[in-house]
C-alpha positions in Angstrom: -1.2 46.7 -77.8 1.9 48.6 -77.9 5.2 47.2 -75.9 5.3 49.0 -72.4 7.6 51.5 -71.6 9.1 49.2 -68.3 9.1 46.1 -69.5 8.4 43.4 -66.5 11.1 42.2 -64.1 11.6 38.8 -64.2 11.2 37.3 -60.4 14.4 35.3 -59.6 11.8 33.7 -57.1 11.2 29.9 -57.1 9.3 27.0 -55.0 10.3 24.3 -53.2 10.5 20.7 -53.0 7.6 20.8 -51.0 5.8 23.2 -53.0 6.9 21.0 -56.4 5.4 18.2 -54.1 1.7 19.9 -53.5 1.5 20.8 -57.3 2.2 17.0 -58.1 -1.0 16.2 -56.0 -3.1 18.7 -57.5 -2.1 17.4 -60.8 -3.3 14.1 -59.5 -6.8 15.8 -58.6 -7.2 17.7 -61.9 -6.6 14.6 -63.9 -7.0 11.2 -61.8 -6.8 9.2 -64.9 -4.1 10.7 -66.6 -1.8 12.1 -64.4 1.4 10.8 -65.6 0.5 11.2 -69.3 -0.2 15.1 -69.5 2.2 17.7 -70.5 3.8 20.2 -68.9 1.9 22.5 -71.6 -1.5 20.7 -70.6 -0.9 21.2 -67.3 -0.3 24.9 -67.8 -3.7 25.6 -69.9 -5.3 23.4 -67.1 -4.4 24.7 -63.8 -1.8 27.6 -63.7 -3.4 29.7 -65.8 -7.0 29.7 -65.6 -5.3 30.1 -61.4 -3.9 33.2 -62.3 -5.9 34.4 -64.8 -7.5 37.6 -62.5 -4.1 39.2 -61.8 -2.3 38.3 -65.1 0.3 37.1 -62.6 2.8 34.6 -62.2 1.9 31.6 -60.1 4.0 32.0 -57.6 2.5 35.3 -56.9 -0.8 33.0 -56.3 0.8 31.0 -54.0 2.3 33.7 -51.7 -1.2 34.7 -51.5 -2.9 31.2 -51.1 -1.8 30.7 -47.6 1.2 31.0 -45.4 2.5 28.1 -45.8 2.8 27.9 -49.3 3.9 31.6 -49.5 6.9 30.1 -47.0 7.7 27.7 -50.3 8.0 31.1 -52.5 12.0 32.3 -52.1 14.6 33.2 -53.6 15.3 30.2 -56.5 18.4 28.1 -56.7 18.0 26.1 -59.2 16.9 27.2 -62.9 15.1 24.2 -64.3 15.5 24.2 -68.4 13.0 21.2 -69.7 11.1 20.6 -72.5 7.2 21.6 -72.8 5.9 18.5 -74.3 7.3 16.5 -71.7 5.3 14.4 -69.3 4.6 17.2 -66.1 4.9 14.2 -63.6 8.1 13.1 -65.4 9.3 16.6 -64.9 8.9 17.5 -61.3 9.3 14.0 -60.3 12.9 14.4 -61.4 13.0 17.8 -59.8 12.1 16.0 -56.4 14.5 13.4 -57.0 17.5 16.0 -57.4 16.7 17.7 -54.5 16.9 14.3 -52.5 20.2 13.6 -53.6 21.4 17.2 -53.0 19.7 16.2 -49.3 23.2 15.0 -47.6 25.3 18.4 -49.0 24.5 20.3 -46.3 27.0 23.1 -47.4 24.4 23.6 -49.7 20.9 26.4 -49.4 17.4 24.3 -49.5 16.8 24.1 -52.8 14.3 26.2 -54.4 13.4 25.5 -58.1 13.2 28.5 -61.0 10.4 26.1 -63.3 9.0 28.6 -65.8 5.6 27.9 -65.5 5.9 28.4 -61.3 8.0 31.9 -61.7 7.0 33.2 -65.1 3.5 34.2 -66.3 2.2 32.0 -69.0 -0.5 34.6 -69.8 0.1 35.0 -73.7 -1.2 39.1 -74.0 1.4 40.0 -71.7 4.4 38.0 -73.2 3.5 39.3 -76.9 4.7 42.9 -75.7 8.5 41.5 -74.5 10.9 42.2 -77.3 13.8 39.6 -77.9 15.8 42.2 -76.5 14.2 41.8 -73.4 13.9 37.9 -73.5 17.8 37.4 -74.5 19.0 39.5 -71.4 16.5 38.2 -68.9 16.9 34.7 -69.7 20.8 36.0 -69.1 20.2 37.4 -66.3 18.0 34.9 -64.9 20.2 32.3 -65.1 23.1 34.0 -64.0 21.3 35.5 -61.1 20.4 31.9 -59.8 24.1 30.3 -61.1 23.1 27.0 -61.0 20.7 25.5 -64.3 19.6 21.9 -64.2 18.9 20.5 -67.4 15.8 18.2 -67.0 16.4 15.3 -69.9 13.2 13.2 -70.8 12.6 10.7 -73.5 10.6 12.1 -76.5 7.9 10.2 -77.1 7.9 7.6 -79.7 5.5 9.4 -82.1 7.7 12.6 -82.4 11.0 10.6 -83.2 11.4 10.8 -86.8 14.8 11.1 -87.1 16.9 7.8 -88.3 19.0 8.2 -85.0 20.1 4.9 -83.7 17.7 5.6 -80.1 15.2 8.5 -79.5 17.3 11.9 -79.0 16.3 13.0 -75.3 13.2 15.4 -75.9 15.0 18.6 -74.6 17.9 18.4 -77.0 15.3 18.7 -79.8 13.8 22.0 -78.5 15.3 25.6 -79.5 14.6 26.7 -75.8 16.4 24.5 -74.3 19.3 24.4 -76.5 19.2 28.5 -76.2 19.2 28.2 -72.1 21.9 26.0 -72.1 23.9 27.8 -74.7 23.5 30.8 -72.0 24.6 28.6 -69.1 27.4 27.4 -70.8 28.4 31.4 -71.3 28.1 32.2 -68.6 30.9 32.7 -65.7 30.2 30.9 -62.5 26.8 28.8 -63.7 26.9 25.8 -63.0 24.9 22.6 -65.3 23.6 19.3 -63.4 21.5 17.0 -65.1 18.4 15.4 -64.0 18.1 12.2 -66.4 14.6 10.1 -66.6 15.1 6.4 -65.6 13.5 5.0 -69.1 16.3 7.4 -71.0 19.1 6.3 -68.8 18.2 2.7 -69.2 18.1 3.2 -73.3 21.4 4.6 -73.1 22.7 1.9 -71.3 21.4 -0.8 -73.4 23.3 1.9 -76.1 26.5 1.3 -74.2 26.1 -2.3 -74.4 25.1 -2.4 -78.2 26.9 -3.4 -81.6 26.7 0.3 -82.5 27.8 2.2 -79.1 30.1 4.4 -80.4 27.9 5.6 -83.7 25.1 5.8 -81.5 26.2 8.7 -79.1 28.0 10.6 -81.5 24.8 10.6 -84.1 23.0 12.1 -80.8 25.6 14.6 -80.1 25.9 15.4 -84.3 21.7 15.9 -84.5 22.0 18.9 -82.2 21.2 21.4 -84.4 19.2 24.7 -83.0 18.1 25.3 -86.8 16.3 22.2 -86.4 14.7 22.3 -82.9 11.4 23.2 -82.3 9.2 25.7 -80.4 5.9 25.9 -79.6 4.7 29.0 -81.5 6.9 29.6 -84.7 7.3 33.4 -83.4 9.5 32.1 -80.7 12.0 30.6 -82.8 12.1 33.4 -84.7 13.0 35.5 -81.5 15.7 32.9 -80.8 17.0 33.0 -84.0 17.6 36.9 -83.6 19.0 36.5 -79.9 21.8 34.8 -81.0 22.7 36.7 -83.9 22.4 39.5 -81.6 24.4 38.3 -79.4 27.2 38.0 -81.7 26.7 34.1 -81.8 26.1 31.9 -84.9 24.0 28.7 -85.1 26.9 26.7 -85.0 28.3 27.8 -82.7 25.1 27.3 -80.1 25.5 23.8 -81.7 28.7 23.3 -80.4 28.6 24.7 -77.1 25.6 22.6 -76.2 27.4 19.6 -78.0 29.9 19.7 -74.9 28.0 20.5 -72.7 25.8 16.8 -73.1 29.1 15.9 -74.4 30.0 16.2 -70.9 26.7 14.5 -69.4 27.3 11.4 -72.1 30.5 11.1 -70.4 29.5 10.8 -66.5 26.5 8.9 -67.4 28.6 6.2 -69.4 31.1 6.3 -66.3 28.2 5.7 -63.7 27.2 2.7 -65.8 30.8 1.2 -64.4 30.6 2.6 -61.2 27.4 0.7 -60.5 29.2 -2.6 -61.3 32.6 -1.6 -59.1 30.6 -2.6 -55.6 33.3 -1.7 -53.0 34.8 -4.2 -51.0 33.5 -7.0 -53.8 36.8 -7.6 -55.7 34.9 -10.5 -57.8 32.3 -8.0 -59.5 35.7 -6.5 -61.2 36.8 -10.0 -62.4 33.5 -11.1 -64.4 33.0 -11.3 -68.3 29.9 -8.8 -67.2 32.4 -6.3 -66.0 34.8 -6.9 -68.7 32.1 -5.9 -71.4 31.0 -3.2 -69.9 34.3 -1.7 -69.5 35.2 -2.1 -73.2 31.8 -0.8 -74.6 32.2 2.4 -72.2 35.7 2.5 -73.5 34.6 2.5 -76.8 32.3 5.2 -76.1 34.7 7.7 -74.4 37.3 7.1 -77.1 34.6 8.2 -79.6 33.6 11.1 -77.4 37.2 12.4 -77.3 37.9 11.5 -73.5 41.3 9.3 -74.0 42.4 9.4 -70.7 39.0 7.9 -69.2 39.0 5.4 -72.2 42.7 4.5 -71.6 41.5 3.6 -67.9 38.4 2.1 -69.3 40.3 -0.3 -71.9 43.2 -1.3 -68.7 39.9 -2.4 -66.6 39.2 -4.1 -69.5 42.4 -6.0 -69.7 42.8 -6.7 -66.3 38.7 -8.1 -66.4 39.5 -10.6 -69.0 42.7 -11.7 -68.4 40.9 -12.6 -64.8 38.3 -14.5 -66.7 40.1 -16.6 -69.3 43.7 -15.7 -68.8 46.6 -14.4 -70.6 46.3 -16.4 -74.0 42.8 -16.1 -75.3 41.6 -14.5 -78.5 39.6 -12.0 -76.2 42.8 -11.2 -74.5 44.1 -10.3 -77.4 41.3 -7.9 -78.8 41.7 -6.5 -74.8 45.1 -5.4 -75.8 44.3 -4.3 -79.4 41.7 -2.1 -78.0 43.9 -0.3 -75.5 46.9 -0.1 -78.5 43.8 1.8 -80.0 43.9 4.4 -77.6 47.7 4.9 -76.5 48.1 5.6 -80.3 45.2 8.1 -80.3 46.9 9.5 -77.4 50.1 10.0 -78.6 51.7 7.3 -76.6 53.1 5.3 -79.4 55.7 2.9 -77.0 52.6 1.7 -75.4 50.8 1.3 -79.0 53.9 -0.7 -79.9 54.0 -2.7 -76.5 50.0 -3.7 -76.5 50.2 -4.2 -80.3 52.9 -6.5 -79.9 51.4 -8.5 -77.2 48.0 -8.6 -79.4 49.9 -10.2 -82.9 51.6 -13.2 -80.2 48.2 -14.1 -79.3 46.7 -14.2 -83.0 49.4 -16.1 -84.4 48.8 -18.9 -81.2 45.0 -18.6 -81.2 44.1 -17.5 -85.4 47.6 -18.8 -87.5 48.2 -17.0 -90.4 45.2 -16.0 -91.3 43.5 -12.4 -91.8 43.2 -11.5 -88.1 46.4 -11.8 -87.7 47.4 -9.8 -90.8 45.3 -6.6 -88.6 47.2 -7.2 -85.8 51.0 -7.1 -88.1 49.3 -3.9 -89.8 48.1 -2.4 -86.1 51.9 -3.2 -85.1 53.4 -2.3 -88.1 51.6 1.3 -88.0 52.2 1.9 -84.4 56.0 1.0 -85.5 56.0 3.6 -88.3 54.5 6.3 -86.0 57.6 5.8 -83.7 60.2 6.1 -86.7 61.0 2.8 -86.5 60.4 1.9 -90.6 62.6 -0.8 -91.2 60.4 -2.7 -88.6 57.0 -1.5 -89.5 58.1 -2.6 -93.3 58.2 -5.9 -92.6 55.0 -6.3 -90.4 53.4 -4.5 -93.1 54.7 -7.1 -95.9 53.5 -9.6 -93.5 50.1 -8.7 -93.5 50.3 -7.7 -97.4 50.9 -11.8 -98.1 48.5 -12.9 -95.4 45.4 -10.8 -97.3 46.7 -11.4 -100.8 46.9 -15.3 -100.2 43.5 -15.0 -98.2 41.7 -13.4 -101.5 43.6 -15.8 -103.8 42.0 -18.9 -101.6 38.6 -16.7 -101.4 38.3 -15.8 -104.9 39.3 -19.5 -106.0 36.8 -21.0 -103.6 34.2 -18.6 -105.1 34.6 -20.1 -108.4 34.3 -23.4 -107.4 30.8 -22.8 -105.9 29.6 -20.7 -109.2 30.6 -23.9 -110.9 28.5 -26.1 -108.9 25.5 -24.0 -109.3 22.6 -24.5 -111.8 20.3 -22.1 -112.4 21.0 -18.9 -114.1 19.5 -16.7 -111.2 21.8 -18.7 -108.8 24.9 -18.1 -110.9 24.1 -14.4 -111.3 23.6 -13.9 -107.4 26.9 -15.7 -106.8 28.7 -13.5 -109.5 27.6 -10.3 -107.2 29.1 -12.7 -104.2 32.2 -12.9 -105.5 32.4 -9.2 -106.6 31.8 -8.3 -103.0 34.3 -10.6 -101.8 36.5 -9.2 -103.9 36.0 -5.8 -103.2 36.2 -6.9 -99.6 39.7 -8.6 -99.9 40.8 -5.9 -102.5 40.0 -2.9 -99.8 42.2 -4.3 -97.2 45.2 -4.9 -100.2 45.0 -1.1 -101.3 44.9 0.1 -97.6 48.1 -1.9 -96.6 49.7 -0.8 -99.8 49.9 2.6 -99.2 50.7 2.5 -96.0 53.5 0.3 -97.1 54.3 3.0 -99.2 54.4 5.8 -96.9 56.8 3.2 -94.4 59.4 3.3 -97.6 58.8 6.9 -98.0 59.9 7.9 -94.6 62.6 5.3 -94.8 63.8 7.2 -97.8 63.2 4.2 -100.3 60.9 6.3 -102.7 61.0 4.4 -105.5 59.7 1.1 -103.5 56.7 3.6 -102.3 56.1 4.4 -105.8 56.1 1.5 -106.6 53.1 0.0 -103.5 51.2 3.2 -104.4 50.7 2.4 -108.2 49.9 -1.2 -107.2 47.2 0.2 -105.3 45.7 2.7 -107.4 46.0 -0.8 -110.3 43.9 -2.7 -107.7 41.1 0.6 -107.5 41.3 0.8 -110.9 40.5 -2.8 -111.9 38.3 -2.9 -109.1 34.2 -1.6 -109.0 35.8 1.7 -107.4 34.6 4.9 -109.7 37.1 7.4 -110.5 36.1 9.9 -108.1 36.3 7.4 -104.8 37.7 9.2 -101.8 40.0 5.8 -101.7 41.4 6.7 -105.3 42.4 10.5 -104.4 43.9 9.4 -101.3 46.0 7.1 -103.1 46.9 10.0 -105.4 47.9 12.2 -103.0 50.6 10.0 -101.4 52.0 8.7 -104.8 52.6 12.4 -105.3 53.9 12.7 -102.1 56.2 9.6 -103.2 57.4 12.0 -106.4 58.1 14.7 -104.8 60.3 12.7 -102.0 61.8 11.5 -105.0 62.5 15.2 -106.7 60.0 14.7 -109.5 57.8 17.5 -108.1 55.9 18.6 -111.5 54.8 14.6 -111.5 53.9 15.7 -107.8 51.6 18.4 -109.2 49.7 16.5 -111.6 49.1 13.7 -109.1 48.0 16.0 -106.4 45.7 18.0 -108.6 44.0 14.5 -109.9 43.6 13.7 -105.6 41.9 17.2 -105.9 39.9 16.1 -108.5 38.2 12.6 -106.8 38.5 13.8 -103.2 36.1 16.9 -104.0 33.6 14.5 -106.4 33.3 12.3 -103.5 33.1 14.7 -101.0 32.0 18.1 -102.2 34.0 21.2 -102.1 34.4 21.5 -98.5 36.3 18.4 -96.2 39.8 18.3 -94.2 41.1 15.8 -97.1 40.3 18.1 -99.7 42.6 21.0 -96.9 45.5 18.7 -96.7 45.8 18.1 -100.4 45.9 22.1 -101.1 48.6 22.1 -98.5 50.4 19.5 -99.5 50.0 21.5 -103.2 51.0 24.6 -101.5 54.5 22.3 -100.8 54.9 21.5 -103.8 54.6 25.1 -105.8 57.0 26.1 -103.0 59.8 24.0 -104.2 58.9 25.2 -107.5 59.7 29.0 -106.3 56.0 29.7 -107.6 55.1 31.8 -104.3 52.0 33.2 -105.6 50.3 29.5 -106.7 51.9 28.3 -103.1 49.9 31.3 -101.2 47.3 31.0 -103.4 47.0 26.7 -102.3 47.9 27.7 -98.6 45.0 30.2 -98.0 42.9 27.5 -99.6 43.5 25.0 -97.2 43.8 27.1 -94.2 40.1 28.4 -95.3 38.8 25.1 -95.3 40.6 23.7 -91.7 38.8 26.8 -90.4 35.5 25.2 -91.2 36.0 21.9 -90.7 38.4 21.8 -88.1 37.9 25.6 -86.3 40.0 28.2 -85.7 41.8 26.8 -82.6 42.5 23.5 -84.2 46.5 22.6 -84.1 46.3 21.8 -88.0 44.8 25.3 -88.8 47.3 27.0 -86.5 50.3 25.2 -88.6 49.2 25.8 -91.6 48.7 29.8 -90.9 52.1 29.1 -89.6 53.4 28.3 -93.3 51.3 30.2 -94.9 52.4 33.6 -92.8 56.3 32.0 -94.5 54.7 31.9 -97.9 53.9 35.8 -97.2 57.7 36.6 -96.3 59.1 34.9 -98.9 56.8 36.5 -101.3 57.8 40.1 -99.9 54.1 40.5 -98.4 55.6 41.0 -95.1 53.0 42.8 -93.0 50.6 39.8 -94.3 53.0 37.4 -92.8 53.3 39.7 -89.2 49.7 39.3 -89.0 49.2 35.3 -89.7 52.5 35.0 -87.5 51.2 37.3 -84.9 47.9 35.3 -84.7 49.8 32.0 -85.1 52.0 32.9 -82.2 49.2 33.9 -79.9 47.6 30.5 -80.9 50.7 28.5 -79.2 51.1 30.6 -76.4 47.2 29.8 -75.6 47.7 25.7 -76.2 50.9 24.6 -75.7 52.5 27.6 -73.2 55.5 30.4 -74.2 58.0 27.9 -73.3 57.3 25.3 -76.3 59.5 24.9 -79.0 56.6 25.6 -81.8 55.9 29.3 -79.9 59.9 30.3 -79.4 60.7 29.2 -82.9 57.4 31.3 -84.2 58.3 34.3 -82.4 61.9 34.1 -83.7 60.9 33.8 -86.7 58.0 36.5 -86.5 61.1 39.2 -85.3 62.9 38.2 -88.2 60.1 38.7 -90.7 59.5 42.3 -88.5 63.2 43.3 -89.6 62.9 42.5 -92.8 59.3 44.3 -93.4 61.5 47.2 -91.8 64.5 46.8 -94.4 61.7 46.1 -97.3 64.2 44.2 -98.9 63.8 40.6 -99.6 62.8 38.2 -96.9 65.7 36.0 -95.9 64.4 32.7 -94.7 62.8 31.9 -91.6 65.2 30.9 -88.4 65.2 29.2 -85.4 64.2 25.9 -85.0 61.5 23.1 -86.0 63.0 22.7 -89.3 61.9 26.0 -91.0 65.3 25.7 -92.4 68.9 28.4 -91.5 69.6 31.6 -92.3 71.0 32.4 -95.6 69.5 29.4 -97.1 66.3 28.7 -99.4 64.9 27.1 -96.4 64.9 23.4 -98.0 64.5 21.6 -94.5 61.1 24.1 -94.1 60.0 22.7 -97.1 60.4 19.2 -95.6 58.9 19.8 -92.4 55.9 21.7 -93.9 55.1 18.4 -96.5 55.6 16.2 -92.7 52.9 18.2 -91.2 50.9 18.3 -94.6 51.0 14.3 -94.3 50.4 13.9 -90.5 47.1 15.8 -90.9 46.0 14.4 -94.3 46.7 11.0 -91.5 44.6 12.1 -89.5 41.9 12.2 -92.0 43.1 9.3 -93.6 41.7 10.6 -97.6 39.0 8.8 -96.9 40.6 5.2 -97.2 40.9 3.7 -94.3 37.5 3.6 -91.8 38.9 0.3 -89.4 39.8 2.0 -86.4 42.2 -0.5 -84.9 44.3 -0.2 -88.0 45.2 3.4 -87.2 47.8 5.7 -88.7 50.2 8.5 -87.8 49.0 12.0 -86.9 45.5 10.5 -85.6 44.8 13.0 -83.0 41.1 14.4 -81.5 40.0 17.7 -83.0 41.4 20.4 -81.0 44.0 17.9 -78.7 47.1 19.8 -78.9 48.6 17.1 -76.8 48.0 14.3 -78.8 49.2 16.4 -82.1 52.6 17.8 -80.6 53.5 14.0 -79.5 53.1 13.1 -83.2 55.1 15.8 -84.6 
């Protein structure tokens, strides 16, 4: 059949909550047995289209034409319903009738009349095999941005179809390419708004989620497996339509992914909220002052730190505090882990007094409650890297020594208590499983040894003691290398890249070099060509070859590491916007001037857009953008950038930009923490959420 000339209008018509209602009792008649177990796409083969089947029609057309008063629940739609087609049918328009009833008491709002695609849209297949994706991208545009409000309908799948190894069943909408297409649309859209309509069984999984061992890993693994290059249609042709509708709407898969990733981002973070709310009964002061509440309150903490939200996790972390200190008082070990949790967050903020205040409150109760033993070494290294963050060195240096004798004495007491029991076992087999004991005990002990080393270090770096931090570093790396760590461990480059970091302090920067190359080296064998860690050590290269005068290797390093922040971080990432920063200086002082007006140009409009024209990063960029501008003009050679933020005076080599470029080089190599350090309540500098400019000035 060839495509029609005018290809259909689609009706911006929908029914209504009484008209959702009938249906639901007609579904009951067709199927009396199974009424809650057919699908949406049963229910369509079974009654809507067999009912329209005469005038190729859409149902609604039917209904106008069944009687008056179901023609009087055909009108203009409100609401665009996005669900998934192998849902339960009941499941669906049951939710749809319980949105409306909570919409019930808004009376500025119209009745609400529901755009459900198998109601507004014909489901006769010979008709929709002439649309073109042309056609389907703009009317699903123009549908939902004709109605302005979408409700995403999210269902459980059904255990059968859950095959991936997430830790609870990924709702059944976020799985199909449909959906994740109408809300990438919705989200595009100006002036659309998204509600959610969430099935009880799904809502109760993700509470019990909340409440779990694994909260945190278990809604950012949902939010991570949203992938429309993995979702699912019904017909393979209609992925294959999607597929071109978003490459030709000048959209990439990833970024689909991403959009729709906020938007249940978004939905993860009211529903974890309401799971508090319920608990906060209003007038009840005691329901806020049980272990109950207490839990809750942390676990949803947890949650919205991982999610990104601070501020809601900040509040989250205080209810917390205040919960438990209610329940068992002031001095209690769960006190304690109260404050360490919320010294957690005021770092991630950016808030490093409060870090060092709640940090410090934490390491008074373990010594009372734990002694000197290894939970009380976390809470000097928590303290001790709040303390470093602040500037305060001399400090953090001797919490961090602190906790440096508390592990090493813990593994010498392990290790010898290990041997003991080997001795005192018989049988080969027993002998041989305790050897692999004591190797993992080891490792165990010997992990938390390396990590406080270097951090150790980088304390006696920034208080200028380089040889001291040389000194912790090669300790460490003599731990890895003694250890069952390969060569190649992430944990090994990491501790590479600040001994050369250490060198260089120290004026040895060809020993820099080397070391930084061999942190190339492990960092890409552990984790491929293409990581932040693998960005920051090409920047912090970049440094070094700068201080050498070799512009072209330091370009060469910067537009390395600025291509890999820009896909793994973004474009609009602080880090990426630095680095072009320095990299647009590399240009000028290499005498590639309009290069360096174009990266500073972009760089420029970048801090205007995030931090405002008034912030010191954006004046000091577009000083030194005019200065480059004059000397592209003069092509003569480029004096050094001016103005402030340590980019270094005019008429020098710009020695204190060198400086300031290898601090922001190590703040975000922090932030990714070369792979060594995974304990989040040890924290380090520079540990900001992907794309918080807040959080990343405050560290700066």
């Amino acid at each position: 059949m060839s495509s029609p000339s005018a290809p259909p209008h689609m009706p911006l018509d929908g029914v209504s909550v009484a008209g959702v209602k009938r249906f639901m009792a007609e579904i009951k008649d067709a199927f009396p047995d199974t009424a809650h177990d057919v699908t949406t796409r049963q229910v369509c083969e079974t009654l809507v289209v067999p009912r329209t089947a005469e005038c190729k029609c859409a149902y609604i057309d039917v209904l106008r034409q069944r009687s008056a008063e179901e023609a009087e629940d055909v009108q203009r739609a409100t609401v665009f319903v996005s669900h998934a087609w192998g849902a339960k049918a009941m499941d669906v328009l049951q939710l749809l009738v319980y949105y409306a009833d909570n919409q019930a008491d808004r009376l500025e709002d119209p009745p609400i009349f529901f755009w459900l695609d198998i109601f507004s849209h014909s489901q006769h297949e010979d008709m929709a095999n002439d649309l073109t994706t042309d056609w389907w991208m703009q009317t699903v545009l123009n549908t939902v941005g004709g109605i302005g409000k979408m409700l995403l309908v999210l269902t459980p799948a059904a255990a059968a179809s859950t095959n991936a190894p997430l830790p609870l069943p990924q709702p059944l909408p976020l799985t199909r390419a449909w959906c994740l297409w109408e809300v990438f649309c919705g989200v595009g859209l100006p002036n659309v708004q998204i509600d959610t309509a969430v099935h009880r069984q799904l809502s109760e999984t993700m509470k019990a989620a909340v409440l779990s061992s694994s909260a945190a890993e278990t809604f950012t693994t949902m939010l991570d497996a949203i992938s429309v290059d993995a979702a699912k249609t019904t017909k393979p042709q209609d992925k294959r339509m999607i597929c071109d509708a978003i490459t030709q709407a000048g959209a990439t898969a990833q970024l689909v992914d991403a959009r729709v990733r906020d938007a249940i981002r978004q939905w993860c973070l009211s529903l974890v909220a309401s799971f508090v709310r319920e608990m906060e009964q209003p007038g009840d002061e005691a329901a806020t002052k049980t272990k109950a509440y207490a839990t809750m309150c942390c676990q949803a903490g947890t949650v919205m730190q991982a999610l990104g939200a601070l501020e809601y996790a900040t509040e989250l972390f205080n209810k917390d505090l205040q919960a438990t200190i209610s329940v068992v008082g002031h001095q209690h070990k769960a006190t304690g882990t109260a404050y360490t949790n919320l010294g957690v967050v005021y770092y991630h903020r950016g808030d490093i007094e409060q870090a060092v205040d709640c940090y410090s409150k934490a390491l008074k109760i373990s010594v009372v409650e734990y002694g000197e033993d290894e939970n009380t070494a976390e809470a000097h290294n928590n303290l001790a890297t709040a303390l470093h963050a602040a500037g305060r060195c001399a400090e953090a240096i001797q919490h961090f020594k602190k906790a440096l004798a508390i592990f090493s004495a813990a593994r010498d007491k392990a290790t010898k208590q290990q041997q003991q029991q080997q001795q005192k076992q018989g049988g080969e087999g027993d002998k041989e499983q305790g050897a692999r004991g004591g190797v993992d005990l080891q490792q165990q002990y010997d992990t938390k040894l390396v990590s406080t080393l270097n951090a150790l270090g980088l304390a006696y770096d920034d208080a200028g003691e380089s040889d001291r931090a040389i000194e912790c570093h090669k300790q460490a790396l003599d731990i890895l290398k003694r250890g069952h760590w390969g060569e190649n461990d992430p944990t090994i480059g990491g501790t590479y890249n600040h001994l050369g970091l250490a060198y260089a302090s120290k004026g040895d920067i060809e020993t820099a070099v080397k070391l930084l190359e061999k942190a190339l080296e492990a960092k890409r064998a552990a984790f491929g060509d293409v990581h932040a860690t693998i960005a920051n050590t090409y920047s912090n290269l970049a440094n070094m070859y700068n201080a050498l005068g070799d512009f072209d290797r330091c370009i060469a390093s910067y537009e390395h590491a600025l291509r890999l922040f820009r896909q793994t971080l973004g474009e609009q990432d602080p880090t990426t916007a630095r680095t072009l920063e320095y990299t647009a200086y590399a240009y000028a002082k290499a005498g590639r001037f309009q290069e360096a007006v174009d990266a500073l140009t972009t760089t420029v409009a970048l801090y205007r857009q995030h931090l405002g024209p008034q912030h010191m990063l954006t004046t000091t960029a577009e000083e030194n953008l005019a200065s480059i501008r004059r000397a592209g003009a003069q092509q003569g050679d480029a004096p050094p950038p001016t103005g402030r933020g340590g980019q270094g005076e005019e008429g020098e080599e710009g020695e204190e930009g060198e400086e300031g470029e290898e601090e922001s080089s190590e703040d975000s190599a922090a932030s990714e923490d070369d792979g060594e350090e995974e304990e989040e309540e040890e924290g380090e500098a520079g540990v900001w959420q992907q794309g918080d400019w807040g959080a990343w000035c405050s560290m700066l």
